[in-house]
C-alpha positions as CSV (number, residue, x, y, z in Angstrom):
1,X,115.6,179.1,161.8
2,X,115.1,182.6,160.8
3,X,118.6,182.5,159.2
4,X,116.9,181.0,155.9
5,X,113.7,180.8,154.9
6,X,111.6,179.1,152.6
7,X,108.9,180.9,150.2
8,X,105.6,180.2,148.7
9,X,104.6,183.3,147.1
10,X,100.6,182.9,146.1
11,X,99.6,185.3,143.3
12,X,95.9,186.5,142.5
13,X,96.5,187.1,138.4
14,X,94.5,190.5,138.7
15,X,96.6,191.5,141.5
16,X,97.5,195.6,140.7
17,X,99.4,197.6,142.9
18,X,99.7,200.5,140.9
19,X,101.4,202.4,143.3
20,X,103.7,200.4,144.7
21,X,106.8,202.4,143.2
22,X,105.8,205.9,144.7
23,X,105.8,204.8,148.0
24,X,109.4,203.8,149.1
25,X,110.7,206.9,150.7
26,X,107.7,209.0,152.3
27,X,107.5,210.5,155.7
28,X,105.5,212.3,157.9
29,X,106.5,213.6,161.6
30,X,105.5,211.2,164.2
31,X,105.9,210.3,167.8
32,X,109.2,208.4,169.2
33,X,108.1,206.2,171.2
34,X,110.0,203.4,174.3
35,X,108.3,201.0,176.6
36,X,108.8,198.9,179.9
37,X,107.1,195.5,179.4
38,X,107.6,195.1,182.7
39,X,104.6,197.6,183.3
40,X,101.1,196.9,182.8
41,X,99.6,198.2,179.3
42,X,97.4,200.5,179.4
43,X,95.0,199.7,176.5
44,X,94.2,202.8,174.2
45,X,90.6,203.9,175.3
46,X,87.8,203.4,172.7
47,X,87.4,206.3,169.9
48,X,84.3,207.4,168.2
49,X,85.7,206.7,164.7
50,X,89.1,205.4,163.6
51,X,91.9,207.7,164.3
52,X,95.8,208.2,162.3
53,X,98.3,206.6,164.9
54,X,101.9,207.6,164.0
55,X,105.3,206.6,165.2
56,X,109.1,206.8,164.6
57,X,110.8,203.5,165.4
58,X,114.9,204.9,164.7
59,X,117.1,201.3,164.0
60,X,120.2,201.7,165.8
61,X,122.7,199.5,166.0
62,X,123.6,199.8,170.2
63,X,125.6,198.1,172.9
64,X,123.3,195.9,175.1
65,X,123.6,192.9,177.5
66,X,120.3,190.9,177.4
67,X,121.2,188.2,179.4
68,X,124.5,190.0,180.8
69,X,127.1,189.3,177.5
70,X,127.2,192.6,176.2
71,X,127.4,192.6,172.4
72,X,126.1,194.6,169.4
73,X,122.4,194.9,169.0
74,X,120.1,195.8,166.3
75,X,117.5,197.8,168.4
76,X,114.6,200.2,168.1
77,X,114.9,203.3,169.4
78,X,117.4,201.9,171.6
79,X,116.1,198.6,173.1
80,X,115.4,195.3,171.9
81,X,112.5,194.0,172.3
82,X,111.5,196.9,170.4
83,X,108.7,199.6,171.5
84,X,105.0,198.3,172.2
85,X,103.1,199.9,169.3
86,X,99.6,200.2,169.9
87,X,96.3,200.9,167.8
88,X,92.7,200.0,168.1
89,X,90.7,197.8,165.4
90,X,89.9,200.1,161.7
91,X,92.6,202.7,163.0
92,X,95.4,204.1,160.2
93,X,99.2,203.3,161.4
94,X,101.8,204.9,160.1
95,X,105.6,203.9,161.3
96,X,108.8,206.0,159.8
97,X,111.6,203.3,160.2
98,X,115.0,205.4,160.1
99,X,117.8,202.9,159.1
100,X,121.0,203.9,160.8
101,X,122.2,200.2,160.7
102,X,125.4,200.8,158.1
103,X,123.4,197.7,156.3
104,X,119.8,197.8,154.6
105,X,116.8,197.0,156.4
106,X,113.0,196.0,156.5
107,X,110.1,195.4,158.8
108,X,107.2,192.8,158.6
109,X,104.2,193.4,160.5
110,X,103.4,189.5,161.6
111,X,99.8,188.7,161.5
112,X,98.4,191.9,159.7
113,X,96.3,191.3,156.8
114,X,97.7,194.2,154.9
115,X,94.6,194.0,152.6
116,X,95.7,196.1,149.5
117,X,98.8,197.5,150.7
118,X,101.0,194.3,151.0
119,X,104.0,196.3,149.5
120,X,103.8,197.4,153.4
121,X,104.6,193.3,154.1
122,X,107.6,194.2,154.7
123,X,109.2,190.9,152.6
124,X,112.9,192.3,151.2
125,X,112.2,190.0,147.5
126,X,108.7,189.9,147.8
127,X,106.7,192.9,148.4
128,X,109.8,195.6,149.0
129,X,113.2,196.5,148.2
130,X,115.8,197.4,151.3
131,X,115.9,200.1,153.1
132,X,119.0,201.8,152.3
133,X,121.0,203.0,155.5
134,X,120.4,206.6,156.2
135,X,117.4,206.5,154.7
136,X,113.5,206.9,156.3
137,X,110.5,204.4,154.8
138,X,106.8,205.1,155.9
139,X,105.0,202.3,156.4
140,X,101.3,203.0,156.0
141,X,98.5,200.4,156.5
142,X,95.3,200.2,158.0
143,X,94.3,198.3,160.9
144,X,91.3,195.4,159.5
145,X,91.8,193.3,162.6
146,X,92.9,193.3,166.5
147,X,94.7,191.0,168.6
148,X,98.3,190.3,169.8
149,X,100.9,190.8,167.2
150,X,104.7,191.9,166.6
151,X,107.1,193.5,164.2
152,X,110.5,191.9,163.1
153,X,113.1,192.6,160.7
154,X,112.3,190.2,157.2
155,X,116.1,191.2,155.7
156,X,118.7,188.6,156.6
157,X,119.1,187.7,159.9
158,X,118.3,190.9,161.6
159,X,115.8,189.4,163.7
160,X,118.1,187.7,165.1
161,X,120.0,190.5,166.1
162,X,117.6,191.9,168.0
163,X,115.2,193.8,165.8
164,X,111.5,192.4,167.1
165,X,108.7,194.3,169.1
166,X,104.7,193.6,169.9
167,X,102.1,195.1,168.3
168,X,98.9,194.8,170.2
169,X,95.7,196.1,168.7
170,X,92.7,196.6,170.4
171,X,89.1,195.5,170.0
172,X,86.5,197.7,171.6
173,X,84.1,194.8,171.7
174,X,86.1,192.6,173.1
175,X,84.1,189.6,175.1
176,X,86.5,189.3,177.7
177,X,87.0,192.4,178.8
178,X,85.8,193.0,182.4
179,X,87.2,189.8,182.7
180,X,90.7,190.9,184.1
181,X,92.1,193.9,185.5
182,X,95.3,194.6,184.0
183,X,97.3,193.7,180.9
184,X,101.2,192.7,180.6
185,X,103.3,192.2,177.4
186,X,105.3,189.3,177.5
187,X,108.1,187.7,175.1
188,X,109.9,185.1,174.7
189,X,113.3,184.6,172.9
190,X,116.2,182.5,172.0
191,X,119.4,184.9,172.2
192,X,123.0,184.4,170.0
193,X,126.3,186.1,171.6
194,X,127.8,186.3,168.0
195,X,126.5,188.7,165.6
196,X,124.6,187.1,162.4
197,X,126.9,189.1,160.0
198,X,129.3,186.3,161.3
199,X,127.0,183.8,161.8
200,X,124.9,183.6,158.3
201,X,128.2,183.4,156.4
202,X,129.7,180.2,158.3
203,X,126.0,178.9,158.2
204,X,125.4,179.5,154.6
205,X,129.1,178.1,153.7
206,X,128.7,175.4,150.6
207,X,131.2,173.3,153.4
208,X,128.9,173.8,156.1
209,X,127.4,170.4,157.3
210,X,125.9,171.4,161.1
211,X,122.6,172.0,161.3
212,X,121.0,175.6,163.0
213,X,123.0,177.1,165.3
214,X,122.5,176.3,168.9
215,X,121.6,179.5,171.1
216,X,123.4,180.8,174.0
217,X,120.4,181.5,176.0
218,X,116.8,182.3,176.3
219,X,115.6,185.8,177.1
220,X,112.1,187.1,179.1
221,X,110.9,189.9,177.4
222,X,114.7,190.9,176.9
223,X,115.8,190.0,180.2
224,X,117.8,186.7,180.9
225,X,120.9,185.2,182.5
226,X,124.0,184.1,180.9
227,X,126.6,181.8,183.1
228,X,129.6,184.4,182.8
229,X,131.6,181.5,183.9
230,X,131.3,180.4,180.3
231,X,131.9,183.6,178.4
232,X,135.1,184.2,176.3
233,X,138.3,186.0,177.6
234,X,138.3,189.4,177.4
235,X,134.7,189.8,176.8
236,X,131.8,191.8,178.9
237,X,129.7,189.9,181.3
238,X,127.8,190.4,184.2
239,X,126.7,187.6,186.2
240,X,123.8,189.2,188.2
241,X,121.7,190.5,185.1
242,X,118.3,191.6,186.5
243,X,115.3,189.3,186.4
244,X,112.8,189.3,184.1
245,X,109.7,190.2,187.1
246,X,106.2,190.9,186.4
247,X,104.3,192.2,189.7
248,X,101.1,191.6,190.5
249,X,98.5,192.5,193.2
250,X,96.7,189.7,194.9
251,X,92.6,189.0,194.2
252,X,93.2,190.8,190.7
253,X,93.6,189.1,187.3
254,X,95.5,189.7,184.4
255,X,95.7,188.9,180.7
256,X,99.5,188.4,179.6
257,X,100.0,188.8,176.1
258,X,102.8,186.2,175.1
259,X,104.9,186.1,171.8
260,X,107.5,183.8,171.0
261,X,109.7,186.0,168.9
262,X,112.5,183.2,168.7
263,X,114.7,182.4,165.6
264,X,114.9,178.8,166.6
265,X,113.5,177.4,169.8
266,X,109.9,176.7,170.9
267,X,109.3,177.0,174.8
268,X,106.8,175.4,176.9
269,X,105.7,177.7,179.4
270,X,103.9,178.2,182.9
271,X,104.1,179.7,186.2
272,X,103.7,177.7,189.6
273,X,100.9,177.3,191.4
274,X,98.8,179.7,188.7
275,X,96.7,178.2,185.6
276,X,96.4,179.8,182.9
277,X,93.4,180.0,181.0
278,X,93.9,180.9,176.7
279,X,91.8,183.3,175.1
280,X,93.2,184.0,172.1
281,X,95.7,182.8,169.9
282,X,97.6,184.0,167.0
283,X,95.4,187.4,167.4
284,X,91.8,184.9,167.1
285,X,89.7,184.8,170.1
286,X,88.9,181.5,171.5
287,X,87.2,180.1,173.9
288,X,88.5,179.8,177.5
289,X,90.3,176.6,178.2
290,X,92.8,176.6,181.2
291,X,96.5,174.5,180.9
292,X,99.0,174.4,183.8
293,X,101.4,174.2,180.6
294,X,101.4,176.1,177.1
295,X,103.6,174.9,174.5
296,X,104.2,178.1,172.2
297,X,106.0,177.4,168.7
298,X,108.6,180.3,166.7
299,X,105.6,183.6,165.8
300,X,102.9,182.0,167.9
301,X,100.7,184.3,170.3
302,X,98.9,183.2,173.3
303,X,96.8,185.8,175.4
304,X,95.9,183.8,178.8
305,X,94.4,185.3,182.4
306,X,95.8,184.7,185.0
307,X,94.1,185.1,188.3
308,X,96.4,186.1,191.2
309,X,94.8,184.5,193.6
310,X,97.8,182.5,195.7
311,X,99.4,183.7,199.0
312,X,101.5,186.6,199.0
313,X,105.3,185.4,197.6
314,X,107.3,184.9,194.8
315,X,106.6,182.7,192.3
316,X,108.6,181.2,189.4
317,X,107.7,181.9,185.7
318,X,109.2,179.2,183.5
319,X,109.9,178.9,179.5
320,X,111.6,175.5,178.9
321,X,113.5,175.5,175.9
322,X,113.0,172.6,172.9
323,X,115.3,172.5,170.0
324,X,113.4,170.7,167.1
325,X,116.3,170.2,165.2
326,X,119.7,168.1,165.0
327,X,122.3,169.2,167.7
328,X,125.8,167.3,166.0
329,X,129.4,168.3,167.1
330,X,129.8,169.9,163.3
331,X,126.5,172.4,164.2
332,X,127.8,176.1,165.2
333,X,127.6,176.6,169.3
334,X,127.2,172.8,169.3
335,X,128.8,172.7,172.9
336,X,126.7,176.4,174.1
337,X,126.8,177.0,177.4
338,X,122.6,177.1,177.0
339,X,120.4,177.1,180.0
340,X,117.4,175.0,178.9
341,X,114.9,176.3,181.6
342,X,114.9,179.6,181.2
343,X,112.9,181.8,184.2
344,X,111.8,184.6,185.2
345,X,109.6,185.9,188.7
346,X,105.8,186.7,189.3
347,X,105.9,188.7,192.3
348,X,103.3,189.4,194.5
349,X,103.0,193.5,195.0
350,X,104.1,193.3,199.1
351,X,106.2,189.7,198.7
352,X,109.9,189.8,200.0
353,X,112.8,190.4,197.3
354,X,113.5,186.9,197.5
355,X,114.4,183.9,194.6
356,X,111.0,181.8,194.5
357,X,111.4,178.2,195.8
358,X,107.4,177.5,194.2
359,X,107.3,174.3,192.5
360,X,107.1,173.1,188.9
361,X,104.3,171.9,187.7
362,X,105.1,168.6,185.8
363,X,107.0,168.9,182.5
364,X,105.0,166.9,179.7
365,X,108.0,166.8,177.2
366,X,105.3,165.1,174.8
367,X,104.5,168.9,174.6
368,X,107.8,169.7,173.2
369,X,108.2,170.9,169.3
370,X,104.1,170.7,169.1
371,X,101.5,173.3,169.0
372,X,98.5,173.4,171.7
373,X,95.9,170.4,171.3
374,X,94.4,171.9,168.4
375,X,91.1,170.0,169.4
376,X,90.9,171.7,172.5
377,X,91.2,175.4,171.0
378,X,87.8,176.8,169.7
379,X,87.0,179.8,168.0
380,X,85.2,182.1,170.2
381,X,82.7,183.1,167.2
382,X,80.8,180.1,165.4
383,X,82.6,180.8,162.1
384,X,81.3,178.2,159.0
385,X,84.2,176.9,156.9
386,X,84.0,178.0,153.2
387,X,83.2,175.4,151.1
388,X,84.1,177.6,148.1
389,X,87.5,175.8,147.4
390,X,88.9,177.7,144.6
391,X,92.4,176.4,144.7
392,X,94.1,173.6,146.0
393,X,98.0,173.5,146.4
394,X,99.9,170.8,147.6
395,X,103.4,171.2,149.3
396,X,106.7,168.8,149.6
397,X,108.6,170.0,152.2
398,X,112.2,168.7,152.3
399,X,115.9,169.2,152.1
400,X,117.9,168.7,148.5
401,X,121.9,169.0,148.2
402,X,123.0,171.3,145.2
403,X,126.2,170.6,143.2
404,X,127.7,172.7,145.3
405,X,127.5,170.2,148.1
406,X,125.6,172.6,150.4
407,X,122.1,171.8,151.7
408,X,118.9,173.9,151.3
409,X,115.5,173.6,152.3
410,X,112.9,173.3,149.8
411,X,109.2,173.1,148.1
412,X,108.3,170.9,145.8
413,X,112.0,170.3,145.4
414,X,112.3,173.9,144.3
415,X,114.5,176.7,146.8
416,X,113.6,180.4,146.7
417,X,115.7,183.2,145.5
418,X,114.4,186.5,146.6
419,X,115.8,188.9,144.0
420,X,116.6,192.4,146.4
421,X,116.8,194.4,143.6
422,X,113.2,193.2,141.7
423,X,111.1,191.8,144.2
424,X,108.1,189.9,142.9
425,X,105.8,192.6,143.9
426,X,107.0,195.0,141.5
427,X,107.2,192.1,138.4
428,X,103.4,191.7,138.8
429,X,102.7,195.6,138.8
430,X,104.7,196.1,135.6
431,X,103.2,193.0,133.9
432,X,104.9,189.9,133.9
433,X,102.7,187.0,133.9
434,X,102.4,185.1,137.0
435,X,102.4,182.0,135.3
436,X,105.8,183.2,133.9
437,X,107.7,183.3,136.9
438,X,110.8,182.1,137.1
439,X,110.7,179.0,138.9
440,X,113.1,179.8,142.3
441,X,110.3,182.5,142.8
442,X,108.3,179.3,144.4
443,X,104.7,180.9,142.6
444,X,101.5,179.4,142.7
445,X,99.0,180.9,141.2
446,X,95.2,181.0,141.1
447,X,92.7,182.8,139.5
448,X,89.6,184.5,141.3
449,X,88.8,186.6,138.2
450,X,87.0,183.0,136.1
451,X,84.7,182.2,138.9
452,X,82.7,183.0,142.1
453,X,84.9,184.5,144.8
454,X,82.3,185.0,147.4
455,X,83.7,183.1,150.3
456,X,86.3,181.9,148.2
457,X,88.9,179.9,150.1
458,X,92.1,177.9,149.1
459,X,92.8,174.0,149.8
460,X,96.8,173.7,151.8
461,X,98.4,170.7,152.0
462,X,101.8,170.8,153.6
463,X,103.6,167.5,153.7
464,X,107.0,168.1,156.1
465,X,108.6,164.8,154.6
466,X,111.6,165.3,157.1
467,X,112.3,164.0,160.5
468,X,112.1,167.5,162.5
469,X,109.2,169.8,162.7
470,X,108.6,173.3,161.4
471,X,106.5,176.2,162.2
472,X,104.9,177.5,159.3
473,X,103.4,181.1,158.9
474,X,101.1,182.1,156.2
475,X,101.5,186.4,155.6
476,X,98.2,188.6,154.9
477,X,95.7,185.7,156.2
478,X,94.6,183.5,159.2
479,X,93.5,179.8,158.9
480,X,91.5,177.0,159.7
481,X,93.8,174.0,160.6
482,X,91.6,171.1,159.6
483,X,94.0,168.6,159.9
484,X,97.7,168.6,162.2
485,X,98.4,164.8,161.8
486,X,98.8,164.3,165.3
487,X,97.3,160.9,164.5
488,X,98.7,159.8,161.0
489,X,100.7,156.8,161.0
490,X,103.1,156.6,157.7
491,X,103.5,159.6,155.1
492,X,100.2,159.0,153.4
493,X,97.3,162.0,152.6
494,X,94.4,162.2,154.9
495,X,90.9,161.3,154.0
496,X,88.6,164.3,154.4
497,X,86.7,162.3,156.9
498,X,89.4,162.8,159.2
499,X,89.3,167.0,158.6
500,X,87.4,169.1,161.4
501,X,84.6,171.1,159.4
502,X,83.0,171.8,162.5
503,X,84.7,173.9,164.7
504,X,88.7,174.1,163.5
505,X,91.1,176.7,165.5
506,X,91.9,179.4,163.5
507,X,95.5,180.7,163.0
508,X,98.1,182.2,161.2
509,X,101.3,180.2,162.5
510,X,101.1,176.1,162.8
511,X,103.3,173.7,163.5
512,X,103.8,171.1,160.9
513,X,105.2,167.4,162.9
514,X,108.0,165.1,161.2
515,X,107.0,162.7,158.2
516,X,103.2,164.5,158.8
517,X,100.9,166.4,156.6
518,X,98.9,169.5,157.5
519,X,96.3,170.9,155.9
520,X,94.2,173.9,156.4
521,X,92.2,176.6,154.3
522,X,91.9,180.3,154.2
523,X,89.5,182.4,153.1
524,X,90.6,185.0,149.6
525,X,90.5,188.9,150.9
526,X,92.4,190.5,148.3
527,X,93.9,190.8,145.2
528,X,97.3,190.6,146.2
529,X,100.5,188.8,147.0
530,X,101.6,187.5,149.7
531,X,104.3,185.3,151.5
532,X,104.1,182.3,153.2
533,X,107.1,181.0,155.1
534,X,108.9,178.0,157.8
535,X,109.5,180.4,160.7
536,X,113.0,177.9,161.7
């Protein structure tokens, strides 16, 4: 889960961000912005050239009730999920994050390339130091791509807390608009009643032998309902919490945006009686293919259209949870009062205020901890796979016990150590050698200087040698996932005959199954480095 991570930091040797020190503390005067996701988007209208888009996002540490337990939460400007920030494709963000946490800070900006300005990742170790409380860090990118994204905390467990928003960037030629009417913004979470800054502690204890812990429910764009009945003495909690409703208007259709922003669970979603037909993921267009059900992994992004075409009523909207991990009476909130079918109400504009009585469609739970049929998701543009191979690195994923007793994850038997205080970023700018790293930095290396880099691309072979599966996330790239080993029998590599060279899905987030390999490529846009990370 999001409570530890586990790094590969890839490093081009001539990487050189000279000014990576100068730019910790700027600021400029922007807009503060809030948003109802429970409105339809309006999409930023189409400009004759790229335009500066500025924003304030203020971290405040705020009393909220989610799911109707009201605790502490790490929000943005005052809610959680956090503001929709908008921008269209080749535009110039800037975002002044204002820590008034009492504890440091970052943001990562999941999915963007951040070609030549990744100490804007946003990776506390990697590519920035904190943000020191009290203190105001401009974030200052530009925009090389569009789709459906979001922003999260990347220093400790934050995310967790609360600190997560979407980021949706626009794409004047868009193929499928005029193919829907309105737009919605929807997320999906897992949700913990105890702070992290008590959680990560007990979880991180060299005595700890549980595995994640367990949630104690699952929010709808920040919305969900806790059974009070459950709750501990003396605490806050309201048993009719509002609904999570998304209104519609019947003969219209409507692309929903969805982002699983969870720390642990992966949700298998739909809404009865009403199809939904994909047409993008992870911020890549695809080609339309409709699914009564959409399995949707930790970081994934789905757009789908929905057509509202269905008599005038209620109907239910349903995220059913999967944990992909052990569940033992020594795990943390082992006995959680956790609703596993989390819901939330499509209403017809003119229905009664009523509960829906619509019916399910059938639950595959073959869909569970898995990504989308990878072979049925198809790049919208015919896109040739680089042949270019440059690099090829080859990953162990597995758990190892140090002396201490306590168990880590790790790659290539090797567990990575962020250093706060010196993150790699700044090691490269003032010349160490890459190949000098030490080794809990997790660095592979490769070299674009010695050859041809046109359509250079890098060979990934992930092998999760453990019996639960993992959503991985690469930072500052997308993907082609050649091979998911949906099919493998026994923890043996692949023959390239068995790749998809043809017409591979692209993304930036893919499940990896138990005692599989994955492999897929991506193509080299940058000297720079970036992070690449197990989203559980």
């Amino acid at each position: 889960m999001k409570f530890e991570l586990i790094f590969i930091i890839f490093v081009l040797i001539s990487s050189s961000n000279s000014a990576w020190l100068n730019r910790r503390s700027q600021s400029s005067e922007c807009d503060y912005v809030t948003s109802d996701l429970f409105k339809p988007l309006e999409p930023l209208p189409p400009t004759d050239s790229p335009v500066t888009r500025c924003y304030n996002l203020e971290l405040v540490v705020k009393d909220l009730a989610p799911d109707g337990f009201t605790r502490p939460v790490w929000s943005i400007n005052g809610q959680s999920p956090g503001p929709i920030l908008q921008a269209n494709y080749g535009d110039r963000i800037l975002i002044n994050v204002t820590n008034k946490f009492g504890d440091p800070a970052s943001i990562h900006w999941h999915g963007i390339f951040q070609n030549g300005t990744n100490f804007y990742d946003g990776i506390v170790g990697v590519t920035q130091c904190e943000i020191p409380d009290k203190v105001t860090f401009l974030y200052n990118f530009t925009l090389k791509q569009y789709g459906t994204h979001w922003y999260h905390s990347h220093f400790l467990a934050q995310i967790v807390d609360g600190l997560r928003g979407p980021l949706i960037i626009y794409n004047p030629k868009d193929p499928y608009y005029g193919k829907y009417d309105y737009e919605y913004v929807m997320t999906l979470s897992d949700w913990y009643h105890t702070p992290t800054g008590i959680l990560l502690p007990l979880f991180r204890a060299d005595t700890y032998k549980g595995a994640d812990p367990i949630p104690d429910s699952g929010l709808i764009s920040g919305l969900g309902q806790y059974d009070c009945k459950a709750a501990p003495k003396n605490s806050t909690c309201n048993s009719n919490n509002k609904v999570a409703t998304y209104v519609v208007k019947k003969g219209k259709k409507y692309r929903f945006r969805i982002i699983n922003t969870s720390a642990l669970v992966h949700y298998i979603f739909s809404i009865d009686n009403h199809p939904l037909t994909i047409i993008e993921v992870d911020s890549e267009l695809v080609k339309p293919v409709t699914l009564n059900t959409i399995p949707i992994n930790i970081a994934q992004r789905y757009s789908v259209i929905l057509d509202a075409n269905q008599p005038i009523d209620n109907y239910q909207i349903r995220a059913h949870i999967s944990i992909c991990t052990p569940i033992d009476n020594l795990t943390i909130n082992y006995n959680s009062a956790l609703n596993y079918n989390v819901t939330g109400i499509l209403k017809y504009d003119g229905a009664k205020d009523k509960l829906p009585i619509s019916k399910a469609y059938p639950l595959n739970t073959s869909e569970a901890c898995r990504d989308v049929n990878p072979n049925s998701l198809k790049p919208y543009y015919e896109k040739q796979v680089p042949k270019n191979v440059i690099s090829t690195i080859k990953a162990l994923v597995n758990f190892n016990t140090l002396s201490t007793g306590k168990t880590v994850a790790s790659i290539n038997n090797s567990s990575f150590v962020p250093d706060t205080s010196y993150p790699t970023n700044q090691e490269i700018v003032e010349g160490v050698n890459p190949y000098k790293l030490p080794n809990y930095d997790n660095a592979y290396v490769y070299d674009c200087n010695s050859g041809d880099c046109n359509d250079a691309a890098v060979d990934i072979y992930i092998l999760n040698n453990n019996t639960d599966s993992h959503p991985f996330h690469l930072h500052g790239h997308r993907f082609y996932v050649l091979y998911n080993g949906e099919n493998q029998t026994g923890i043996k590599p692949p023959h390239k005959s068995d790749f998809n060279f043809k017409d591979p899905v692209i993304r930036d987030t893919v499940t990896v199954l138990p005692n599989r390999y994955v492999i897929y490529i991506y193509i080299y846009y940058d000297e720079s480095i970036f992070n690449f990370n197990t989203n559980d």
